[in-house]
N, C-alpha and C positions, 0 to 999 in steps of 0.2 A: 874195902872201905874207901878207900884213896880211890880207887877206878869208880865207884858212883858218886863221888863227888866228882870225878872230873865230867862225868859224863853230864851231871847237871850242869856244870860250868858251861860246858859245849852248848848245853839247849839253851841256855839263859843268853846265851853269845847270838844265836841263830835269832834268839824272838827279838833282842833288840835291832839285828841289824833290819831285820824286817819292818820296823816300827821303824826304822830311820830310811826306810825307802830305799835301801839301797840295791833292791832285788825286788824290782817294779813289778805288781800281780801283774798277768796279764789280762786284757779286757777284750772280754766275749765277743764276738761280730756277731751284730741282730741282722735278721730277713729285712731287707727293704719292707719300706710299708707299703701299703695299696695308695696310690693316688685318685683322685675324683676326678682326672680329666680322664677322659674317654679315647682312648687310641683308633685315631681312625683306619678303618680295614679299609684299602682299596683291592675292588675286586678285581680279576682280568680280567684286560681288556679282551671283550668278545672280537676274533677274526672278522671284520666285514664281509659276508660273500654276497661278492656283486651281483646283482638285479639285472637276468639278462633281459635287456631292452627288446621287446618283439621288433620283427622285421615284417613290414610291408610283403603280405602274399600278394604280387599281382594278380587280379581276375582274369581268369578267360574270358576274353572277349567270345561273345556267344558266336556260333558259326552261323551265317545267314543259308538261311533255304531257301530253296529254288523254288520262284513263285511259277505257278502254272498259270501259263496265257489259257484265260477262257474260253474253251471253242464256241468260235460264232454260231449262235442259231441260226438256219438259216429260213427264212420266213416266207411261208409257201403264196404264190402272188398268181392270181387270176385275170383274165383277159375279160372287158367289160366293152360292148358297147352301145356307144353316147352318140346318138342322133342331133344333126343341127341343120338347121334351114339351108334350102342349097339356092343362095341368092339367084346364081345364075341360070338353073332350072326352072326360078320359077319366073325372071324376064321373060323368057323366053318360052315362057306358058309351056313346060315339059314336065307333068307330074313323073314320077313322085319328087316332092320340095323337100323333101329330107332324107339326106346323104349319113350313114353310120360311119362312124369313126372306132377305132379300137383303142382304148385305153389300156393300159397295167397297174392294176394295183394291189395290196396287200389284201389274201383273203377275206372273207366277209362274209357272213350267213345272209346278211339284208343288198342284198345284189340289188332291188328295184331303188332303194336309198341311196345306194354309194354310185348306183346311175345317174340322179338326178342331179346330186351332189357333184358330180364331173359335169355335168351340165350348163349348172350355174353357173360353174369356172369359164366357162365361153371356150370356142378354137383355142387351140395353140397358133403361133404365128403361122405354120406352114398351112396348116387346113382353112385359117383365115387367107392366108395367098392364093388359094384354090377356091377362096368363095363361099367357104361356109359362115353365118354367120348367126350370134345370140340376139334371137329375138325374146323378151321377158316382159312388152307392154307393161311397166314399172314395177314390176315386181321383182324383188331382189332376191328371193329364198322359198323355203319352204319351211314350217315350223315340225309339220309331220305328213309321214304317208303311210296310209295301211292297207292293208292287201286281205278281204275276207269275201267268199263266196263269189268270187270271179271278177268282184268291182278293188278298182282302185281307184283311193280318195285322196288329193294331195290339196294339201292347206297353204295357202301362200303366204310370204309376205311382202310388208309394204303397199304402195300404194295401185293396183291393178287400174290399165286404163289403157283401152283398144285402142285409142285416139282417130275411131273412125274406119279401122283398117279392118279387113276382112280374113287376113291373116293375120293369127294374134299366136301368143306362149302356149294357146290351147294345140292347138296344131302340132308344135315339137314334142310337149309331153303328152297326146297321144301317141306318137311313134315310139318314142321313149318306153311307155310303160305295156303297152300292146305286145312289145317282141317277148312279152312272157306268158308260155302257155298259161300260166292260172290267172292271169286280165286278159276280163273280154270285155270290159267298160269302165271307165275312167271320167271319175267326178272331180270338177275341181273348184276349189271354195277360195272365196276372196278373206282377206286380213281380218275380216270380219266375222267370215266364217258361216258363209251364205253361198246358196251353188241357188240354180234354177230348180233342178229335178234333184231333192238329196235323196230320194228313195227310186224304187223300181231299176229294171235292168235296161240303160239305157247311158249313153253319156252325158254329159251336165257340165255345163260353166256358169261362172257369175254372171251376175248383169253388167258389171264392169268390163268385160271382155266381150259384149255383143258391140257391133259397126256402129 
């Protein structure tokens, strides 16, 4: 009896000191709460790897080639010749009045052409020192000359004019155009394009070239 009363006493002792605080409860620790500011992540930093800078490939300078020197053609050249009045021959009343000279020039099918054509050009100095000379009674040229059925027809130009003389241009360019077997007659027409005889087998000058 006595021992559960004391044992009340003890309890009744315990609740009051607890009611007078003297045996502080203890107080819980709560979880942090969540905050609303956003914690910023910083990510790592990425290594830099450096950018290699390309380098300048020198170009080959291109190797030059060996040019090849052209071989000269060599351009096959014929001996022609060109009849001129032989001054001195004919003072001296010694036919024949026309002396051949030998020219060189570059081949040519038209041989009785590239004749006359040296013709016109008159002497060189040296065969003029020897006396040959261009007689052409004012005619400077020829426009054409054809060669068919044995006659040759040469067309002059300029102004044709015997001036009386009985030696005229007809005379050389018979010589002239004679040293080829296929003329055996030689017509020749003033700037106008007039002969005496333009047909039959026979020779022929203008009227401009008659004394």
């Amino acid at each position: 009896m006595m021992r559960n009363k004391r044992i009340r006493l003890l309890l009744a002792s315990a609740v009051l000191l607890l009611s007078c605080g003297l045996f502080p409860t203890p107080t819980p620790t709560l979880p942090p709460l969540p905050t609303d500011t956003p914690v910023e992540v910083i990510p790592p930093t990425p290594t830099d790897t450096p950018i290699p800078i390309p380098t300048d490939t020198p170009t080959p300078s291109p190797i030059p080639l060996p040019t090849r020197t052209p071989t000269p053609t060599s351009i096959p050249m014929i001996d022609i010749t060109v009849y001129f009045m032989d001054q001195n021959a004919y003072i001296a009343a010694t036919p024949p009045y026309e002396v051949g000279v030998t020219r060189t020039i570059p081949y040519t099918p038209a041989i009785a052409r590239a004749v006359l054509l040296q013709f016109f050009l008159g002497p060189t100095p040296a065969e003029a020192a020897a006396g040959l000379v261009l007689i052409t009674s004012g005619a400077t040229g020829f426009s054409n000359i054809t060669i068919h059925d044995t006659i040759a027809r040469v067309y002059l130009t300029g102004n044709c004019n015997s001036g009386g003389a009985t030696y005229t241009i007809a005379n050389p360019l018979y010589a002239n155009l004679m040293q080829f077997g296929t003329v055996s007659y030689v017509k020749i027409y003033d700037q106008n394009g007039n002969t005496e005889q333009p047909s039959g087998y026979t020779n022929s000058i203008p009227a401009c070239l008659e004394p």
